[in-house]
C-alpha positions in Angstrom: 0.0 0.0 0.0 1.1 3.5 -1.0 1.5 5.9 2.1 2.8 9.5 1.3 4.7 8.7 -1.1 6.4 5.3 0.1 5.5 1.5 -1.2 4.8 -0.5 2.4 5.2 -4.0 2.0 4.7 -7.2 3.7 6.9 -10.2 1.6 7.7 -13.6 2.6 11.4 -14.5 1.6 14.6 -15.1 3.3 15.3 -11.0 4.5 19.2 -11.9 3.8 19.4 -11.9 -0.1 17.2 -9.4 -0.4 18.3 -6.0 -2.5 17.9 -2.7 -1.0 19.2 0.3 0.6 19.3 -0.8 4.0 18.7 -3.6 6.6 17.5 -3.4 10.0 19.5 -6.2 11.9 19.4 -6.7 15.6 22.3 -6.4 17.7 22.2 -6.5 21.2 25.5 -6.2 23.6 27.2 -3.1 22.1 24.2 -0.8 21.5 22.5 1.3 24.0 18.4 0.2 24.3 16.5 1.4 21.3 19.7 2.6 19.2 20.6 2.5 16.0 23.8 2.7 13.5 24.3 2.4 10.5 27.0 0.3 9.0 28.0 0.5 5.4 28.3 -3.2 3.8 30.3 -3.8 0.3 29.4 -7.4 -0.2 25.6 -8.0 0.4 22.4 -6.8 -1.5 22.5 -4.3 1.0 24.0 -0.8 1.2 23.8 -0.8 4.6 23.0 -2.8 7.7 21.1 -0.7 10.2 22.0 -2.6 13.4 19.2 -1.6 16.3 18.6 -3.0 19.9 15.6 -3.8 21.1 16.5 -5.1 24.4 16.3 -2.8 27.5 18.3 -2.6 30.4 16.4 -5.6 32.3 17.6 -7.6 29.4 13.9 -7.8 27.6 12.2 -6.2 25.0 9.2 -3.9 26.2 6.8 -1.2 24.3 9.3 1.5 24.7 12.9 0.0 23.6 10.9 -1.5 20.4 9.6 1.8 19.7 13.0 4.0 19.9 14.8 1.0 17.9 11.9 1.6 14.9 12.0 5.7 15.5 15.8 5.5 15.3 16.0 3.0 12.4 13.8 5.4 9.9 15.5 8.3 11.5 19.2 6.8 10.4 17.7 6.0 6.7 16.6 9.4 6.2 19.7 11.2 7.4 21.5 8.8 4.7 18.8 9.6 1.7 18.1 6.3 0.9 15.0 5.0 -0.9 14.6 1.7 0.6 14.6 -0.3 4.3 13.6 -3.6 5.0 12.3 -5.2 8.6 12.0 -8.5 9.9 9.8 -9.0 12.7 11.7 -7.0 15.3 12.4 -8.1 18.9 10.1 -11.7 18.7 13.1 -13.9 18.4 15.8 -13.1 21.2 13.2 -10.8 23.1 10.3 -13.1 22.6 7.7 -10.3 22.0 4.8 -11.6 20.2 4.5 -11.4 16.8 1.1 -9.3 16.5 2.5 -6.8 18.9 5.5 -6.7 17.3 3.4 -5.9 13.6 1.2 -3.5 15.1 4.0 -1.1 16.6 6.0 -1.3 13.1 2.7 -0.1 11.7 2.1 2.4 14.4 5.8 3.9 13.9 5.7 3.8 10.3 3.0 5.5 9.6 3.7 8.5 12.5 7.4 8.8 10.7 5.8 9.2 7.3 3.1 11.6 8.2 5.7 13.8 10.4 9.0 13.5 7.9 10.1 14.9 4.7 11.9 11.0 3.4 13.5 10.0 0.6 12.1 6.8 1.7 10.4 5.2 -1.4 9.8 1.5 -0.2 9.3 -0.1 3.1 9.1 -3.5 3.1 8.8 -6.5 6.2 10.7 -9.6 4.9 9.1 -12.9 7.0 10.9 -15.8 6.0 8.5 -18.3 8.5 4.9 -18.8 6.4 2.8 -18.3 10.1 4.7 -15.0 10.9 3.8 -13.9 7.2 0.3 -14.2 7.3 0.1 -12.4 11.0 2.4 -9.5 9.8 0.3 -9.3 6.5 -2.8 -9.1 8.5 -1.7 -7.3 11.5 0.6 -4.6 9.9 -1.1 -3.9 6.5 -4.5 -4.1 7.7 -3.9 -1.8 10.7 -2.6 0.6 8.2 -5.4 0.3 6.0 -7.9 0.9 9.1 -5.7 4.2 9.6 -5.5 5.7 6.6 -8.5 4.5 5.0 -11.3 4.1 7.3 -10.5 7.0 10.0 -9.2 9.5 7.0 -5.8 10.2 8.1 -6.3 12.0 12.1 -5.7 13.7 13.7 -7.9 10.6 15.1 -10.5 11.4 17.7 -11.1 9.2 19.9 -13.4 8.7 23.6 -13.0 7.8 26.9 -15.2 6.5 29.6 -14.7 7.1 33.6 -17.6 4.3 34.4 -18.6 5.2 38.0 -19.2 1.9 40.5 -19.7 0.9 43.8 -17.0 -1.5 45.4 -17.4 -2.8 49.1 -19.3 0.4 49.2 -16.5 2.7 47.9 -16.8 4.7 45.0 -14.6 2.6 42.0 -14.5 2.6 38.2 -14.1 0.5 35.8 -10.6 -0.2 33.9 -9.0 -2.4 31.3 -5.8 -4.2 30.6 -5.0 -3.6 26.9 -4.8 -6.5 24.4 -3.0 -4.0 21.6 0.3 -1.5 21.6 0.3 0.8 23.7 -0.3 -1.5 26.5 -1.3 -0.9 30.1 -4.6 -0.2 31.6 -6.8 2.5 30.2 -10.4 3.3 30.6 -12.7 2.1 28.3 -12.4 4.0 24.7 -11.4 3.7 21.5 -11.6 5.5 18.0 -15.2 7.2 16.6 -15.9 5.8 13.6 -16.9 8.0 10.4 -20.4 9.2 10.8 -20.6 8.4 14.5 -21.1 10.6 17.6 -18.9 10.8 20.3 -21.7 9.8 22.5 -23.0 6.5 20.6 -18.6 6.2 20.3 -18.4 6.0 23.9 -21.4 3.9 24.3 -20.5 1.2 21.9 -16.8 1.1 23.1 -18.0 0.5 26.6 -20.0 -2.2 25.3 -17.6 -3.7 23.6 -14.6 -3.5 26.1 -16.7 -4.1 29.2 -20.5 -5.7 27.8 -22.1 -2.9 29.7 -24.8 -0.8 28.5 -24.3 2.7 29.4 -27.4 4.3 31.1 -26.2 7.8 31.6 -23.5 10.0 30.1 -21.7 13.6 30.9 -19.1 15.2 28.8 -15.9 15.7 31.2 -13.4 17.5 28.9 -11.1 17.1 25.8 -7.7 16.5 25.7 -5.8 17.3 22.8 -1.9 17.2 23.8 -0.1 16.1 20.2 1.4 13.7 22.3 -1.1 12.3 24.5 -1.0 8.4 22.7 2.2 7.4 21.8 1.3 6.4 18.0 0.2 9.3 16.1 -2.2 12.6 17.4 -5.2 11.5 18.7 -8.0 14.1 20.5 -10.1 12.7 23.1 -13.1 13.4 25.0 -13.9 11.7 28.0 -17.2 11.4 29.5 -18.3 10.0 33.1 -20.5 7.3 32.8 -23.3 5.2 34.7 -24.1 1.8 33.5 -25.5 -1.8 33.9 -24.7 -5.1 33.8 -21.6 -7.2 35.4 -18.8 -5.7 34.2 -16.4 -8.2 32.1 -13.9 -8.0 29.5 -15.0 -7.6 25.7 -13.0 -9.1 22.7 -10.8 -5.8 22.2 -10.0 -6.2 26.3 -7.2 -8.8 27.3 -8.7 -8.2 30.8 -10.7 -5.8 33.4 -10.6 -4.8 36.9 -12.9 -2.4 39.1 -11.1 -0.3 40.9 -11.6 1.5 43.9 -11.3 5.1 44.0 -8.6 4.9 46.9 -6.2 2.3 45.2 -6.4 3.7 41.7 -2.9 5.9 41.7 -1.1 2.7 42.3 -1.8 1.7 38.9 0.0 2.5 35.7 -1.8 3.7 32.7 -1.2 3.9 29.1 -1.6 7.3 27.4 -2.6 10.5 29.1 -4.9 8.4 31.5 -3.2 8.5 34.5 -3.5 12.5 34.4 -7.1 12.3 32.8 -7.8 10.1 36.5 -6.2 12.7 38.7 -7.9 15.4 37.3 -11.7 13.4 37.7 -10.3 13.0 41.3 -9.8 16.6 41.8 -13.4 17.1 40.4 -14.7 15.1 42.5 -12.9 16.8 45.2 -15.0 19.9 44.3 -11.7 20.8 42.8 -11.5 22.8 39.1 -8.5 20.7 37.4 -9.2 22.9 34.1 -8.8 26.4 36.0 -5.4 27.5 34.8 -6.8 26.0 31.2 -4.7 22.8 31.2 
């Protein structure tokens, strides 16, 4: 598929033999987590190997290291001019991230470097050389780039929120989720509108879907629009505070859920902007105007 100017491709073939301007080859040991150099190379198909690391300091590979070793491999590329880079399936073999992950943040890093670069970049291409790891990358990376650029026309992508208000051992709680997709972490229930959807019938069907409750009451909270609120590409969000029904349990687009009560919810790490989007509904439950200075 053609992005901006740039050929994206998903191949299956052996990534070695293959004839373009650079390779992206991991090297852990003598690189610092999520770096990359370039290496020029006389007698391969390639002009130059683009050795990254993926592992972090803990010796694994986690959201973060995976995502500076992508940043900084299109980042070397450019500052070299050249037209072409090639992938494999970056930190699933020593790292043992999972393959679907692993496509989705290549797709998510991809497409924010062409959108925010002038490139000389013509032709991206993931080489998978293992049949199973093909059809997941062709799947998980194309069509999550299709679903971007095609279905939610390009951003910046709005999205919603929902702080769903419970009762816990009589304490106030909310309900949370446990990602299944990159960025991961627990988030409240959300997602992206669709085209021709309202934010309210976005926020109801999300909670549906994440959570199989039906929303039975809904108040806009506020919008946040920081260009670097989601760690993909610039999303704005409006949140809303929710009641609803029904026993709360995870959807298909949740790997799990949790209510939480209101007094043990700082302990938790979110992903996004979530963990400030929390504080300030505790402050405004407080009585407390979190917007006053017009954050």
């Amino acid at each position: 598929m053609q992005i901006k100017g740039a050929q994206v491709k998903v191949i299956s073939g052996n990534l070695g033999v293959l004839p373009m301007d650079s390779r992206v080859d991991e090297l852990s040991g003598s690189l610092n987590p999520g770096e990359a150099k370039a290496e020029p190379i006389k007698n391969l198909p390639v002009k130059f190997l683009i050795h990254v690391s993926t592992i972090a300091a803990n010796g694994k590979v986690n959201e973060v290291t995976l995502r500076e070793a992508i940043q900084n491999s299109l980042r070397v590329a450019g500052e070299l001019n050249l037209n072409s880079i090639a992938f494999p399936a970056l930190g699933c073999q020593e790292g043992g991230f999972s393959y679907l992950a692993s496509a989705k943040i290549l797709a998510q890093e991809v497409l924010r470097y062409l959108r925010e670069n002038t490139t000389c970049l013509k032709e991206i291409v993931f080489c998978l050389e293992n049949q199973e790891v093909f059809d997941v990358f062709n799947k998980g990376l194309l069509g999550y780039l299709e679903h971007f650029t095609r279905e939610l026309q390009g951003g910046p992508f709005v999205t919603v929120d929902a702080i769903i208000e419970l009762k816990s051992e009589n304490e106030d709680a909310i309900v949370i989720i446990e990602r299944s997709n990159p960025p991961f972490g627990f988030a409240l229930p959300g997602g992206f509108v669709d085209y021709g959807e309202s934010l309210e019938d976005a926020a109801i069907r999300e909670a549906r879907e994440e959570t199989n409750m039906e929303i039975t009451s809904l108040k806009q909270f506020h919008t946040y629009s920081d260009p670097h609120r989601d760690p993909r590409f610039h999303t704005i969000g409006t949140v809303f505070i929710a009641q609803a029904k029904g026993k709360p349990r995870a959807g298909d687009d949740a790997a799990n859920l949790k209510v939480v009560k209101i007094s043990q919810v700082k302990e938790l790490q979110f992903a996004f902007d979530h963990q400030r989007i929390i504080g300030d509904y505790l402050s405004f439950k407080k009585g407390i105007d979190p917007f006053k200075s017009g954050q």
